[in-house]
N, CA, C and O atoms as a Maestro MAE file, in Angstrom:
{
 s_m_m2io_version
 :::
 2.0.0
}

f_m_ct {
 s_m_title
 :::
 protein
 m_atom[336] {
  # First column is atom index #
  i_m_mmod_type
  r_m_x_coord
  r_m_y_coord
  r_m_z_coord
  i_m_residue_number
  s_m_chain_name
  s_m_pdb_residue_name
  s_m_pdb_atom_name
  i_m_atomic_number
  :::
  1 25 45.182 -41.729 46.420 1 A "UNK " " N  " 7
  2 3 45.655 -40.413 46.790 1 A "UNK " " CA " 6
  3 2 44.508 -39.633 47.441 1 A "UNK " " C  " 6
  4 15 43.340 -39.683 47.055 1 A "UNK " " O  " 8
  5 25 45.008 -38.838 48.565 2 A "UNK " " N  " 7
  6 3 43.665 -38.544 49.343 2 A "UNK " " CA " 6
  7 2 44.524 -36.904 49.021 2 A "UNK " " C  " 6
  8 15 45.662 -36.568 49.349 2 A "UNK " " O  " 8
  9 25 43.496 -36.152 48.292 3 A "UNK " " N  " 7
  10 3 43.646 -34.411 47.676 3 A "UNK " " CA " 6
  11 2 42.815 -33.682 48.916 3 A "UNK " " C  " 6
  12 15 41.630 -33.810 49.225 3 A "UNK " " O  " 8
  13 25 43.932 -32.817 49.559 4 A "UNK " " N  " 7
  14 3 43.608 -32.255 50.757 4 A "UNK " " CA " 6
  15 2 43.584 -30.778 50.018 4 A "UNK " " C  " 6
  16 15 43.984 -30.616 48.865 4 A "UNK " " O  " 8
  17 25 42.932 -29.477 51.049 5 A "UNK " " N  " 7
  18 3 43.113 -28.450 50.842 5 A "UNK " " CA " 6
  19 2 43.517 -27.815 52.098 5 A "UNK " " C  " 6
  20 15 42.820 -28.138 53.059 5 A "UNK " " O  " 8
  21 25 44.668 -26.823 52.376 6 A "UNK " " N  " 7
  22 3 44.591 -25.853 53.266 6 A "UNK " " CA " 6
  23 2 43.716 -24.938 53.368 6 A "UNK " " C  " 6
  24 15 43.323 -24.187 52.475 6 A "UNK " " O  " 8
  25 25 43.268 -24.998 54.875 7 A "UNK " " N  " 7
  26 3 41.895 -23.621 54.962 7 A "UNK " " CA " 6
  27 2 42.535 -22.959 56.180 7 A "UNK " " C  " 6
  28 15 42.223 -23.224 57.342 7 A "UNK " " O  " 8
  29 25 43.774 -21.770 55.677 8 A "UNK " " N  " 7
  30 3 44.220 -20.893 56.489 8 A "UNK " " CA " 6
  31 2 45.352 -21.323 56.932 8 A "UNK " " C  " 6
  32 15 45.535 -22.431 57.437 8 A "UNK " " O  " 8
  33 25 46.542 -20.075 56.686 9 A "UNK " " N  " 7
  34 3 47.758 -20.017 56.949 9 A "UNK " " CA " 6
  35 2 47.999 -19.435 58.214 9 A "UNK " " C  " 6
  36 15 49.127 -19.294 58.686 9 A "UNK " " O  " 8
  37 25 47.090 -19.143 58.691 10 A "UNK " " N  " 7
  38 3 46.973 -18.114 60.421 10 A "UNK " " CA " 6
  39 2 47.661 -18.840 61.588 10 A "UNK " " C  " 6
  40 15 48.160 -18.148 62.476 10 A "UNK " " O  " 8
  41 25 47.724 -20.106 61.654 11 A "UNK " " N  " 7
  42 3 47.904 -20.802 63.073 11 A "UNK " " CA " 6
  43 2 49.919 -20.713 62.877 11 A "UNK " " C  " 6
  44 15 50.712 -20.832 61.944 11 A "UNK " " O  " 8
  45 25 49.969 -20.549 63.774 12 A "UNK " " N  " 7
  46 3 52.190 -20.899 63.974 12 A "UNK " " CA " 6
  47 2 52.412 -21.878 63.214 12 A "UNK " " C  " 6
  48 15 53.134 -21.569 62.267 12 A "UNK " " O  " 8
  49 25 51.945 -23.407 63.245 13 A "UNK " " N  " 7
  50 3 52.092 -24.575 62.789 13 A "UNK " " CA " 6
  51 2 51.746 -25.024 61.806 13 A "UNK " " C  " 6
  52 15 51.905 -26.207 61.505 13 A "UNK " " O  " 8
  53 25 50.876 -23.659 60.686 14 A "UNK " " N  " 7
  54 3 50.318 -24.209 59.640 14 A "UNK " " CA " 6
  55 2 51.650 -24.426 58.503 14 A "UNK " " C  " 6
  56 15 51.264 -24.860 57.417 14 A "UNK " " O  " 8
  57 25 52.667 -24.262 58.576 15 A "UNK " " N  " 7
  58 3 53.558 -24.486 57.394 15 A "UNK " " CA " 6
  59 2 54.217 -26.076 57.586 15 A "UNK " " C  " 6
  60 15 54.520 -26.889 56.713 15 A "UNK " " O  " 8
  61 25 54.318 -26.188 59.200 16 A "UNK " " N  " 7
  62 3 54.695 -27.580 59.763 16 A "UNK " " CA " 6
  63 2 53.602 -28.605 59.417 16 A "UNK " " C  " 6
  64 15 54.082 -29.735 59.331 16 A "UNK " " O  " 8
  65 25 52.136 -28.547 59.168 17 A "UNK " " N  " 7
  66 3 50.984 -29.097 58.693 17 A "UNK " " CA " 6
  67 2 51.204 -29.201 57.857 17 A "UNK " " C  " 6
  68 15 51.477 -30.393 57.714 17 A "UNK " " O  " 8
  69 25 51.387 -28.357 56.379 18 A "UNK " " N  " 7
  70 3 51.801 -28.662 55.346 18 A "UNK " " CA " 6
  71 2 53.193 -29.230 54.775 18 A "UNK " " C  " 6
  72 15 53.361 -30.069 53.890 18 A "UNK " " O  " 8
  73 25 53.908 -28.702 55.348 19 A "UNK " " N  " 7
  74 3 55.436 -29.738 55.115 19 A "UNK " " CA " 6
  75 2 54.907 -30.947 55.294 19 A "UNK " " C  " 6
  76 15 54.865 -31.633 54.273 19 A "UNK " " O  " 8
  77 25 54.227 -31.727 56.891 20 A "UNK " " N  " 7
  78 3 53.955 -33.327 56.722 20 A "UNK " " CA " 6
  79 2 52.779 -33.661 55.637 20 A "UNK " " C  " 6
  80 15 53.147 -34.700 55.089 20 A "UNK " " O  " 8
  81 25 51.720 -33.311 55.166 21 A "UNK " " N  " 7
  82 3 51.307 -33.391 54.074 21 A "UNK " " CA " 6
  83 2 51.971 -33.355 53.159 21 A "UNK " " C  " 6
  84 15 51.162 -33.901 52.409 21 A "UNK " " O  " 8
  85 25 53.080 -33.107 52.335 22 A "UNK " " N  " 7
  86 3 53.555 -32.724 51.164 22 A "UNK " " CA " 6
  87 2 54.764 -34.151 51.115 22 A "UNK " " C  " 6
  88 15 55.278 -34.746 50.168 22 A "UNK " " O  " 8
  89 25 54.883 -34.313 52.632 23 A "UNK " " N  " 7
  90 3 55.802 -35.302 52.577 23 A "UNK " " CA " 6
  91 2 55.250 -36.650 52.869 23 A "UNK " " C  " 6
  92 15 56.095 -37.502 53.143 23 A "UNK " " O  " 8
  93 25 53.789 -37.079 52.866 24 A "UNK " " N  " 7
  94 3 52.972 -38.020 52.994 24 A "UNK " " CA " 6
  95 2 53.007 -38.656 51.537 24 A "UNK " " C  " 6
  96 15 52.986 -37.992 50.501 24 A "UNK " " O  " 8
  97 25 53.064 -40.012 51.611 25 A "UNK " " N  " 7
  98 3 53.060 -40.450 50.262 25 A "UNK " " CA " 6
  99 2 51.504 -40.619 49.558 25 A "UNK " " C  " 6
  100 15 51.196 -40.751 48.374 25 A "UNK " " O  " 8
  101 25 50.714 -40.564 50.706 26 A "UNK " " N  " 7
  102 3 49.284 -40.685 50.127 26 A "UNK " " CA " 6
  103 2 48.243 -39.385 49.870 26 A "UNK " " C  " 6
  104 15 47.051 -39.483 49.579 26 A "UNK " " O  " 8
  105 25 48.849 -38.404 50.017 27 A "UNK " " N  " 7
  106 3 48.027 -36.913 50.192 27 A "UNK " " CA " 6
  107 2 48.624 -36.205 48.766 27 A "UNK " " C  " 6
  108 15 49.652 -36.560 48.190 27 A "UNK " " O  " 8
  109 25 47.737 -35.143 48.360 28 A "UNK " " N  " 7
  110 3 48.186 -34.282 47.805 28 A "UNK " " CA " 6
  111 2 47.677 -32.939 48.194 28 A "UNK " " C  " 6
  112 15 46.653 -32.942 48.879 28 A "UNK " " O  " 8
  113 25 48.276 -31.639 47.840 29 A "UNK " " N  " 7
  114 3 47.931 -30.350 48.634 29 A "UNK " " CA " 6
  115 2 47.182 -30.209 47.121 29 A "UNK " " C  " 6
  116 15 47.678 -30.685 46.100 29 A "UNK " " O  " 8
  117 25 45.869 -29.452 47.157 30 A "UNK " " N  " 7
  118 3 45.005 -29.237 45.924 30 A "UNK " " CA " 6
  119 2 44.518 -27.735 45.956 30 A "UNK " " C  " 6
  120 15 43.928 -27.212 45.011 30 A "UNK " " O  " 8
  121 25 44.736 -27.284 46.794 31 A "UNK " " N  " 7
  122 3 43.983 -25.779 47.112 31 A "UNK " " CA " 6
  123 2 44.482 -25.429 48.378 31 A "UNK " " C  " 6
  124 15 45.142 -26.007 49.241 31 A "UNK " " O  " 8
  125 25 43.782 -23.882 48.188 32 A "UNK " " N  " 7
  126 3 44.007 -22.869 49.545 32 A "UNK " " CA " 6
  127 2 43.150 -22.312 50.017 32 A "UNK " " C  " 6
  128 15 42.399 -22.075 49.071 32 A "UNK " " O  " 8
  129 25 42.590 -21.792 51.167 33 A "UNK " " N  " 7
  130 3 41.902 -21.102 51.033 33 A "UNK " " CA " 6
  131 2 42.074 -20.387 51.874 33 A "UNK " " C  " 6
  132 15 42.587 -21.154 52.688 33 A "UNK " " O  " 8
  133 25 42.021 -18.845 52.646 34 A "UNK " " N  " 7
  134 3 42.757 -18.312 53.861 34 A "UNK " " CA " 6
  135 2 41.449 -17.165 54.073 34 A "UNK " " C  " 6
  136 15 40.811 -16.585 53.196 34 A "UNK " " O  " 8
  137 25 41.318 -17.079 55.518 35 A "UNK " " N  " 7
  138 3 40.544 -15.700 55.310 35 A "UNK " " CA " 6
  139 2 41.335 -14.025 55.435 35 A "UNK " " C  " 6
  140 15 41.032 -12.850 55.646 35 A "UNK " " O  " 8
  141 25 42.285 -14.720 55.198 36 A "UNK " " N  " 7
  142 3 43.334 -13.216 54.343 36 A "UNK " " CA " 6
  143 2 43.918 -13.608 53.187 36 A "UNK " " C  " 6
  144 15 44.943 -14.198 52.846 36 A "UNK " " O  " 8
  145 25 42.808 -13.024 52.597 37 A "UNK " " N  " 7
  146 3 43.322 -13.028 50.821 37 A "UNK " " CA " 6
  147 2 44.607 -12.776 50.328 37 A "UNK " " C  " 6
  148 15 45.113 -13.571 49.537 37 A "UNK " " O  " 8
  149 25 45.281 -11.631 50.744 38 A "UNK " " N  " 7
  150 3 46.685 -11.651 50.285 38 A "UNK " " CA " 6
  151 2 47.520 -12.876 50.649 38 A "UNK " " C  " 6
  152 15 48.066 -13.464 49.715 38 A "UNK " " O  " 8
  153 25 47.673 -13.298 51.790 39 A "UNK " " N  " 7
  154 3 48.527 -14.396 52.581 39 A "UNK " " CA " 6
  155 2 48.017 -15.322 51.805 39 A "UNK " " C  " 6
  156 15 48.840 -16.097 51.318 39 A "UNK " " O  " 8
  157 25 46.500 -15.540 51.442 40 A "UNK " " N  " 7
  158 3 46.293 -17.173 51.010 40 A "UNK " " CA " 6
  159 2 46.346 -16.844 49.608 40 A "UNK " " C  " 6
  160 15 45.257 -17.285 49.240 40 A "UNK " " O  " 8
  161 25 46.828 -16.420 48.712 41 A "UNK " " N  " 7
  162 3 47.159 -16.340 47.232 41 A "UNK " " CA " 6
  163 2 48.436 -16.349 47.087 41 A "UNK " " C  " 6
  164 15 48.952 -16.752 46.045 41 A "UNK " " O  " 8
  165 25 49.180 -15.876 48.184 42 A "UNK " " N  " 7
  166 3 50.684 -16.165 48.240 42 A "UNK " " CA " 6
  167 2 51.288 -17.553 48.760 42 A "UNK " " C  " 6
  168 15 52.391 -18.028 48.490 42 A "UNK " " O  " 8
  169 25 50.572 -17.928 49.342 43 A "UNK " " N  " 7
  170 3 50.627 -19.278 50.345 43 A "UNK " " CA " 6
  171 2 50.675 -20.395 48.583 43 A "UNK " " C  " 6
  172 15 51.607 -21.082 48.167 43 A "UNK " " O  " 8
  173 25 49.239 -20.144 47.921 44 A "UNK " " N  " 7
  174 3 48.553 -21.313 46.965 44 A "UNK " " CA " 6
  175 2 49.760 -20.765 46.016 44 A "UNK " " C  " 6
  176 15 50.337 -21.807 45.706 44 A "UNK " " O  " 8
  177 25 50.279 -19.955 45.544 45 A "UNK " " N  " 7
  178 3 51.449 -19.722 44.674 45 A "UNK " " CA " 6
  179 2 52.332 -20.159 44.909 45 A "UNK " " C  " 6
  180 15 52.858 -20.680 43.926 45 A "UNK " " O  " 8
  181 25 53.140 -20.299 46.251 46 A "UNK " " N  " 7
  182 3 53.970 -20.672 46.480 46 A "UNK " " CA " 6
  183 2 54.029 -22.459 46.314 46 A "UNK " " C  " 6
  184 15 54.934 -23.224 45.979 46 A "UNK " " O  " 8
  185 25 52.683 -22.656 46.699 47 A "UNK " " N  " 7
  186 3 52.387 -24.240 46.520 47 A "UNK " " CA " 6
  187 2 52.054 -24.909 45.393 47 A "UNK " " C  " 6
  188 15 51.966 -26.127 45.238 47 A "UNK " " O  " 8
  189 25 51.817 -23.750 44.362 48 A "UNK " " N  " 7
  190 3 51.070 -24.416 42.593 48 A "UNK " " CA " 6
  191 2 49.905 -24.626 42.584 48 A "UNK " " C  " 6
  192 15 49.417 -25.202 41.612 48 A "UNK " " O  " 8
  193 25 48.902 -24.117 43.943 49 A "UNK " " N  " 7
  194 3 47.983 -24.689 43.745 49 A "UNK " " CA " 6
  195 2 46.935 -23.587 43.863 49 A "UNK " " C  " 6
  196 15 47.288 -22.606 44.517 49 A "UNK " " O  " 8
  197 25 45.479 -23.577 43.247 50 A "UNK " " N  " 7
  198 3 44.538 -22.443 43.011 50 A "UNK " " CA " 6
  199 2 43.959 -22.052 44.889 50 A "UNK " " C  " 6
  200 15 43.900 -22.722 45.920 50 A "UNK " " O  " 8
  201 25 43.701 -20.914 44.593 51 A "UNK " " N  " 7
  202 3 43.502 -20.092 45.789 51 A "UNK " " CA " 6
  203 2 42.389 -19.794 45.809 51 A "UNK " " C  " 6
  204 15 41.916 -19.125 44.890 51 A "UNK " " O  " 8
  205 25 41.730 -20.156 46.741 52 A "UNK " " N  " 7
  206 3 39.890 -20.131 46.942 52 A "UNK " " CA " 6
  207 2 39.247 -18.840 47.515 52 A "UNK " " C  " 6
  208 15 39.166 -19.216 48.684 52 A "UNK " " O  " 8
  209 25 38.726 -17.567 47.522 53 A "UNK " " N  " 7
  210 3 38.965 -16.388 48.227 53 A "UNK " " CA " 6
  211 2 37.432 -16.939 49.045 53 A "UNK " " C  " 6
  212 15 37.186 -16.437 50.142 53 A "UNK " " O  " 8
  213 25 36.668 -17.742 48.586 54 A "UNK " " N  " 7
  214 3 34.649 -17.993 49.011 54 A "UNK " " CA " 6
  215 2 35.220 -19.616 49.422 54 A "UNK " " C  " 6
  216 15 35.579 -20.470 48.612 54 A "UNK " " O  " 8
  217 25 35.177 -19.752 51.035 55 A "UNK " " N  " 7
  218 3 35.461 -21.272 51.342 55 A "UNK " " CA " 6
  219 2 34.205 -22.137 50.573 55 A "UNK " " C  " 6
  220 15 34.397 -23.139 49.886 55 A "UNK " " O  " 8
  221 25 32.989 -21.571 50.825 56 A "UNK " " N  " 7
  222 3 31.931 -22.851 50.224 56 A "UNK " " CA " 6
  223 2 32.123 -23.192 48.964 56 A "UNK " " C  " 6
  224 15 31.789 -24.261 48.453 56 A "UNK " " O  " 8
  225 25 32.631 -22.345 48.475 57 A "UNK " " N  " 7
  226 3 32.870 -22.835 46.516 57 A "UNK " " CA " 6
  227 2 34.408 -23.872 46.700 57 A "UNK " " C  " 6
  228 15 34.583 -24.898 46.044 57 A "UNK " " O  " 8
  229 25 35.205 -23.437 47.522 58 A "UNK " " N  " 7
  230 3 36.438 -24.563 47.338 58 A "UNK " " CA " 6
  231 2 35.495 -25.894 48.260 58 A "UNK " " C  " 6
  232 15 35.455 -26.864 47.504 58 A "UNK " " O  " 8
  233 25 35.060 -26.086 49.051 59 A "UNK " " N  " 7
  234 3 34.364 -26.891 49.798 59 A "UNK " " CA " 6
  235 2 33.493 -27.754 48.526 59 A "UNK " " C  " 6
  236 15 33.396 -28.981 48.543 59 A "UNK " " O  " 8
  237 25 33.127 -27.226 47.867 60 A "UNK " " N  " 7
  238 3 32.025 -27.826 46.749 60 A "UNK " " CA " 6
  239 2 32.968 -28.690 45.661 60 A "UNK " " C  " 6
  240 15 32.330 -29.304 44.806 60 A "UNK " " O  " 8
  241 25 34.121 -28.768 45.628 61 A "UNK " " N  " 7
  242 3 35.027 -29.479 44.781 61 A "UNK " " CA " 6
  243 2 35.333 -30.498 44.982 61 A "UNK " " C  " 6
  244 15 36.145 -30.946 45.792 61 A "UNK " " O  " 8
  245 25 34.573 -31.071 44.102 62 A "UNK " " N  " 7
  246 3 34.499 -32.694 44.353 62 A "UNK " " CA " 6
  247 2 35.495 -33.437 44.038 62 A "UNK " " C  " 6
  248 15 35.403 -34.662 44.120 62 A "UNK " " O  " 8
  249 25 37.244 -32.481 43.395 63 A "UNK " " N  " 7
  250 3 38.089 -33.436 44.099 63 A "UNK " " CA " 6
  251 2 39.325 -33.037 45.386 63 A "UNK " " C  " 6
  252 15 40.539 -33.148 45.555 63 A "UNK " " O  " 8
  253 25 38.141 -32.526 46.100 64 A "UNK " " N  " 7
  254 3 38.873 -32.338 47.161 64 A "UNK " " CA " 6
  255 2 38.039 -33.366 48.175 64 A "UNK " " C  " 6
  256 15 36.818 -33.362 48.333 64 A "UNK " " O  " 8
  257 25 38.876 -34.134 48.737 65 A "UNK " " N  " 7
  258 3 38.352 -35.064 49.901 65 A "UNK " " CA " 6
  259 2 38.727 -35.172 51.113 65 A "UNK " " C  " 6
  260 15 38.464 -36.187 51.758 65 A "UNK " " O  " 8
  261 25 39.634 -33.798 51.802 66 A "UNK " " N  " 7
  262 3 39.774 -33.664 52.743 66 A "UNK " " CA " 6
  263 2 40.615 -31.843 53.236 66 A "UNK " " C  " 6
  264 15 41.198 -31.048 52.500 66 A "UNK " " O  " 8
  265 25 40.336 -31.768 54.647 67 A "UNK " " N  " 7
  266 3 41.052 -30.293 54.468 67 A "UNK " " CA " 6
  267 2 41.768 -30.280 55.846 67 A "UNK " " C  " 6
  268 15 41.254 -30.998 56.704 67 A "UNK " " O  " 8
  269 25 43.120 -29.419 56.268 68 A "UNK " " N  " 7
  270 3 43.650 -28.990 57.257 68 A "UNK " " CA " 6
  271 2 43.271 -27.920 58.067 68 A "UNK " " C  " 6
  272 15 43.672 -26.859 57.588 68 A "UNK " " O  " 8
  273 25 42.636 -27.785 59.137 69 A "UNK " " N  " 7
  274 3 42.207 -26.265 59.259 69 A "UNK " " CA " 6
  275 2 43.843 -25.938 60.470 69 A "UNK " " C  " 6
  276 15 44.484 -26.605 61.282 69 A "UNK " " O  " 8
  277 25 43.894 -24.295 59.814 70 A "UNK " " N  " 7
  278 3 45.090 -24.026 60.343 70 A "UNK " " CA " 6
  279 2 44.814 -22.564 60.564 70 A "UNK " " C  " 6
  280 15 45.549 -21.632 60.890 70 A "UNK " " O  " 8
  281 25 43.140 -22.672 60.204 71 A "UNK " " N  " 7
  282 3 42.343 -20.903 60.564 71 A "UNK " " CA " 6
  283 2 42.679 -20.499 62.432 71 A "UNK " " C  " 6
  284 15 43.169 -21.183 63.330 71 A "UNK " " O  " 8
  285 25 42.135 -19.062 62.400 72 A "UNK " " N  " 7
  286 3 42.171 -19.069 63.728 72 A "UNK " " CA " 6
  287 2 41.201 -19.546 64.752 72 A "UNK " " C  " 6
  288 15 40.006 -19.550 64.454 72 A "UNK " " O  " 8
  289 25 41.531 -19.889 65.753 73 A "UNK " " N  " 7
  290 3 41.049 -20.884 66.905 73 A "UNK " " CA " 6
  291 2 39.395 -20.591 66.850 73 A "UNK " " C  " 6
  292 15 38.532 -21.444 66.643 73 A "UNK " " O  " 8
  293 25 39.178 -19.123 67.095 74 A "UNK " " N  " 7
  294 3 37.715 -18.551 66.824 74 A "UNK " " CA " 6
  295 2 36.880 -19.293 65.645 74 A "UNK " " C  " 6
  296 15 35.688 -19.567 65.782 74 A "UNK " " O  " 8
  297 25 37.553 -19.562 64.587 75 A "UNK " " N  " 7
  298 3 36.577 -19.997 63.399 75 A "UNK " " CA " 6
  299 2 36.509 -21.321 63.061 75 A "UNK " " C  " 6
  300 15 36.002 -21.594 61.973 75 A "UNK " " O  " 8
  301 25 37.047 -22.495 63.998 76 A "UNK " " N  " 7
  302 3 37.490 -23.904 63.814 76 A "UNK " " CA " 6
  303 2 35.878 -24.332 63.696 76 A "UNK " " C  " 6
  304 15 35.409 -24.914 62.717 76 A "UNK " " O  " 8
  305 25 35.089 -23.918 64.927 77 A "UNK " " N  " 7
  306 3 34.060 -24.398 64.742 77 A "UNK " " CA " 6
  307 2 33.120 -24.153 63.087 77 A "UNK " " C  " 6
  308 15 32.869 -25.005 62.235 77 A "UNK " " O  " 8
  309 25 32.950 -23.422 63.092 78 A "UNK " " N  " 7
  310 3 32.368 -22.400 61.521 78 A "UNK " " CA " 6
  311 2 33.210 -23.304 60.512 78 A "UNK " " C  " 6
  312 15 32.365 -23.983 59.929 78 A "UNK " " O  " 8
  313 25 34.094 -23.535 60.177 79 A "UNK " " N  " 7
  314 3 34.845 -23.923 59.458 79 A "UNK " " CA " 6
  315 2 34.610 -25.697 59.405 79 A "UNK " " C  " 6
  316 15 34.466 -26.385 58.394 79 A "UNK " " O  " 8
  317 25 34.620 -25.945 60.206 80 A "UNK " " N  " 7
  318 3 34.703 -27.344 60.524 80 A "UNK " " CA " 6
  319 2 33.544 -28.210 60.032 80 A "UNK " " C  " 6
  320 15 33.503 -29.273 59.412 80 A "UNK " " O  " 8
  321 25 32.321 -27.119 60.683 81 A "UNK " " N  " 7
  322 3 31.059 -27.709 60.630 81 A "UNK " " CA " 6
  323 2 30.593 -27.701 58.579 81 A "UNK " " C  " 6
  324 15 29.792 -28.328 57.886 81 A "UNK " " O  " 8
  325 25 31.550 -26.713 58.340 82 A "UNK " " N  " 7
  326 3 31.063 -26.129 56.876 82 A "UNK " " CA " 6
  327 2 31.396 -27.515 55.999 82 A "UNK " " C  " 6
  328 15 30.632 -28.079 55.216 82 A "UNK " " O  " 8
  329 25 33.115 -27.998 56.452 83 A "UNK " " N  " 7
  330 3 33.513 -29.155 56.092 83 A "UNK " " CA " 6
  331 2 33.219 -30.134 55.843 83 A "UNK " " C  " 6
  332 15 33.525 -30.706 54.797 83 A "UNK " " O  " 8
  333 25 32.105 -30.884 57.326 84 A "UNK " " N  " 7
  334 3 31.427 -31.753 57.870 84 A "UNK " " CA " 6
  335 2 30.582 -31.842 55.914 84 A "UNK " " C  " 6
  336 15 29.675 -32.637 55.669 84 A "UNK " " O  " 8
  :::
 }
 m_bond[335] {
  # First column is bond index #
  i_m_from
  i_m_to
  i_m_order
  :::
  1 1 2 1
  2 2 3 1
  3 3 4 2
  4 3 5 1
  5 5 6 1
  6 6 7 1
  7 7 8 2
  8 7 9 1
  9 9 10 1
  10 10 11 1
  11 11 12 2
  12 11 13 1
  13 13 14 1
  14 14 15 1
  15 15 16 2
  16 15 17 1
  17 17 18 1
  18 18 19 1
  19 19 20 2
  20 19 21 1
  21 21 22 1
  22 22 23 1
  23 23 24 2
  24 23 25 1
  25 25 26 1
  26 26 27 1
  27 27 28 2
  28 27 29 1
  29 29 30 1
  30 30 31 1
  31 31 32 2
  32 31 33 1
  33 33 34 1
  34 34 35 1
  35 35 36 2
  36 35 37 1
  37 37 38 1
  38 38 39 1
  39 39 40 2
  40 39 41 1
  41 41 42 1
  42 42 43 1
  43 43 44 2
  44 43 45 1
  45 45 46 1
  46 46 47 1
  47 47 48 2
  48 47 49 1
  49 49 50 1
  50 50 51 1
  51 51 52 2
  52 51 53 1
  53 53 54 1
  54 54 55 1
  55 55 56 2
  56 55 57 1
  57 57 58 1
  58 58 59 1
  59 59 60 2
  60 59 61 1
  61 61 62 1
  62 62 63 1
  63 63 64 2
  64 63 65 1
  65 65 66 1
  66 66 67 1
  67 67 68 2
  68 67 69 1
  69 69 70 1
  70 70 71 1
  71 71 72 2
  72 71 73 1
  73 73 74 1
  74 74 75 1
  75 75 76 2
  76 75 77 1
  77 77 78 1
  78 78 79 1
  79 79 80 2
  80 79 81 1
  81 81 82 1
  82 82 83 1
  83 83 84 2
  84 83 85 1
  85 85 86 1
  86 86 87 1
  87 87 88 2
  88 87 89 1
  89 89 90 1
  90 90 91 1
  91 91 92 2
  92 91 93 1
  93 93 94 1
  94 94 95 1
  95 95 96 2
  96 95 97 1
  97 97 98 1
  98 98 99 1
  99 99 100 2
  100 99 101 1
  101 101 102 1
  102 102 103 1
  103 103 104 2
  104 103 105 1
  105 105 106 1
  106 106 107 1
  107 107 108 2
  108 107 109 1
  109 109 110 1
  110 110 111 1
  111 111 112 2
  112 111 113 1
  113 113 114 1
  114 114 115 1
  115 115 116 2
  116 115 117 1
  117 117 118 1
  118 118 119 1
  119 119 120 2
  120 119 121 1
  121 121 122 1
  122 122 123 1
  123 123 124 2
  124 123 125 1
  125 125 126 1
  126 126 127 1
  127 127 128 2
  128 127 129 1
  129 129 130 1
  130 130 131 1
  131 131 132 2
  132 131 133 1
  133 133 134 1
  134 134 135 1
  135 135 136 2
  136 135 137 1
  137 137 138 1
  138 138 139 1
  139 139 140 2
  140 139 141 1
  141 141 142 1
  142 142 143 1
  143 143 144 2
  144 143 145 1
  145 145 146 1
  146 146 147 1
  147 147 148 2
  148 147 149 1
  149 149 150 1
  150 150 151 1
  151 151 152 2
  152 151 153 1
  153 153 154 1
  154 154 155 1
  155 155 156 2
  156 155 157 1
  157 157 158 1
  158 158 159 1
  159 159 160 2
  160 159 161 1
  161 161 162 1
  162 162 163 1
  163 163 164 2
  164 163 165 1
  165 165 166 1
  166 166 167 1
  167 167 168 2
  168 167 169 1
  169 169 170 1
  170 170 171 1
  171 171 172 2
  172 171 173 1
  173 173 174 1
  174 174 175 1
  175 175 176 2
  176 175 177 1
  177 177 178 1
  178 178 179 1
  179 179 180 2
  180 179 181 1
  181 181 182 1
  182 182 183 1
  183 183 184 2
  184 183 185 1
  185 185 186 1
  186 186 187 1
  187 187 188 2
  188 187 189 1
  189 189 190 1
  190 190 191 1
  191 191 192 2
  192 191 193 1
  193 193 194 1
  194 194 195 1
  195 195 196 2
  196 195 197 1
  197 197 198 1
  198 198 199 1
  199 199 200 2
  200 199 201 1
  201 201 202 1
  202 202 203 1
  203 203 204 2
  204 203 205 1
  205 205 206 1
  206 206 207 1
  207 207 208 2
  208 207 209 1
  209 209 210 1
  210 210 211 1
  211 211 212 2
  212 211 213 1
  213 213 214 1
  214 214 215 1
  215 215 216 2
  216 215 217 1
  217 217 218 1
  218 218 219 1
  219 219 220 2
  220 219 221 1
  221 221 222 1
  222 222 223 1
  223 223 224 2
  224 223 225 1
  225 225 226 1
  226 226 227 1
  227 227 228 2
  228 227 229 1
  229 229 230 1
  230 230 231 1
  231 231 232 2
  232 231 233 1
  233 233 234 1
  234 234 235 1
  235 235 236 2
  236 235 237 1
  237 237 238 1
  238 238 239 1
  239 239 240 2
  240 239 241 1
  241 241 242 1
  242 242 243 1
  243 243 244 2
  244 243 245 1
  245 245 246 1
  246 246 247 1
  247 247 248 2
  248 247 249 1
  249 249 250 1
  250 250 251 1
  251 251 252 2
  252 251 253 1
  253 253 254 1
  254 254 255 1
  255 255 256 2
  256 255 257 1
  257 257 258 1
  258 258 259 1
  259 259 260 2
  260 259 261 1
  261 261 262 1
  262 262 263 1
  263 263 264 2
  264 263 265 1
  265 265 266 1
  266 266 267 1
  267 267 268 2
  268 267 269 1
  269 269 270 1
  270 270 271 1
  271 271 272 2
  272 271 273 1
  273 273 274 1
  274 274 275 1
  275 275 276 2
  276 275 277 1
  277 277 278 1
  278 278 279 1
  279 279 280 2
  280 279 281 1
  281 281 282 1
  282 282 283 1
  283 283 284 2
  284 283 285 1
  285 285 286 1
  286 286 287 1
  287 287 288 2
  288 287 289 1
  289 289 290 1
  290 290 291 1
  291 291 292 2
  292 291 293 1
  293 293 294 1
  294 294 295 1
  295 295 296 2
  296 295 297 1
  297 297 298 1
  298 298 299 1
  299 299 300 2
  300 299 301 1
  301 301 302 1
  302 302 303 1
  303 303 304 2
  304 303 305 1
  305 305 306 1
  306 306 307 1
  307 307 308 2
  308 307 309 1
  309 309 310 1
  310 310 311 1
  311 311 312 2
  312 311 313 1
  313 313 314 1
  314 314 315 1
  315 315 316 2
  316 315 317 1
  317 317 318 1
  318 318 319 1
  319 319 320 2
  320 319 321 1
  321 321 322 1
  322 322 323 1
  323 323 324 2
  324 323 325 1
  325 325 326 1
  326 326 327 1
  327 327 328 2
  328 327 329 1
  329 329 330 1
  330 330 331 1
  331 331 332 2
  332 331 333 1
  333 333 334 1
  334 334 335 1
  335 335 336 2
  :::
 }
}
């Protein structure tokens, strides 16, 4: 099982990202993390899963082994590299 996290509900397509994750037999959704706190605590509620408000502390969770970025276009890089 490969435990993914969402990092940001911002993009049009981020719910279509997560629907095919959720419907992958090898993934699980493990976290959230959004850089709008309200949206991403509602997002991780809606999903069961804990809501990260500091990306480097959800990033530091060693059972997370992979993430979706669905932030806005501006922060892919920042985000990405943090991932890396």
């Amino acid at each position: 099982m490969i435990n993914v996290a969402i990092l940001s509900f911002w993009h049009v397509h981020a719910k279509d990202y997560v629907l095919q994750a959720q419907q992958h037999p090898d993934l699980s959704i493990k976290a959230v993390w959004d850089e709008d706190p309200g949206r991403g605590r509602a997002k991780a509620e809606e999903l069961g899963v804990p809501f990260y408000r500091e990306l480097p502390v959800l990033l530091a969770e060693p059972g997370i082994d992979a993430v979706i970025v669905t932030a806005p276009t501006t922060m892919h890089r920042e985000i990405m590299i943090a991932a890396a």
